[in-house]
N, C-alpha and C positions, 0 to 999 in steps of 0.2 A: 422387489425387482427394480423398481421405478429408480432406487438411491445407487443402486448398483450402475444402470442406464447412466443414470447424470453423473457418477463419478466414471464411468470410463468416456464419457462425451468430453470432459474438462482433462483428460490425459493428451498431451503434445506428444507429436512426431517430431522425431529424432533422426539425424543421421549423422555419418561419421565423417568429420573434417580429413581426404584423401591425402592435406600435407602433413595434420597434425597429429590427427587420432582424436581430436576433440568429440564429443559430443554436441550435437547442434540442435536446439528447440529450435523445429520451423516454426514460424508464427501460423495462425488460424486462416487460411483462405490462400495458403500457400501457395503457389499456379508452377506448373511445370517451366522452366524455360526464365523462371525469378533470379534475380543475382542477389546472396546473400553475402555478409562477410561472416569469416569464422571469430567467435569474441579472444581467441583463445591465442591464434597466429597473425589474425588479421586478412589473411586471404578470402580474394574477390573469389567464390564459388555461385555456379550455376545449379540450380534443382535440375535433375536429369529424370528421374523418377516420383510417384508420389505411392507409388504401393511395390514393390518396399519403398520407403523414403533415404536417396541417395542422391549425394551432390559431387560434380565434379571441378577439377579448376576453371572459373572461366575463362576463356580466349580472351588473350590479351587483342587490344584494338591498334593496330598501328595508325601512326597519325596521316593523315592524307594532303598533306603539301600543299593541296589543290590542284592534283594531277586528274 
């Protein structure tokens, strides 16, 4: 039971790139609210979820002039 435990502890979460279809290894300590890039298109993606594991585009930032 114990090899069973440590090999589904070393399995990564995965979600699906929303422009690509990629699949995406989150990294280990992933946090809600993270901005990842997908390896696959490049897009900037936010983790939205972590159970299921889902990301969506991040909001783009407009720039602030200094207004």
């Amino acid at each position: 039971m114990f090899a069973k435990l440590k090999k589904w502890n070393k399995e990564k979460m995965k979600a699906e790139c929303p422009v690509c279809g990629a699949m995406i290894d989150l990294p280990e300590g992933t946090v809600v609210g993270e901005l990842i890039e997908c390896p696959d298109c490049g897009t900037e993606l936010e983790v939205e979820s972590l159970n299921p594991p889902t990301v969506k585009e991040a909001p783009q930032e407009e720039e602030d002039w200094g207004e």
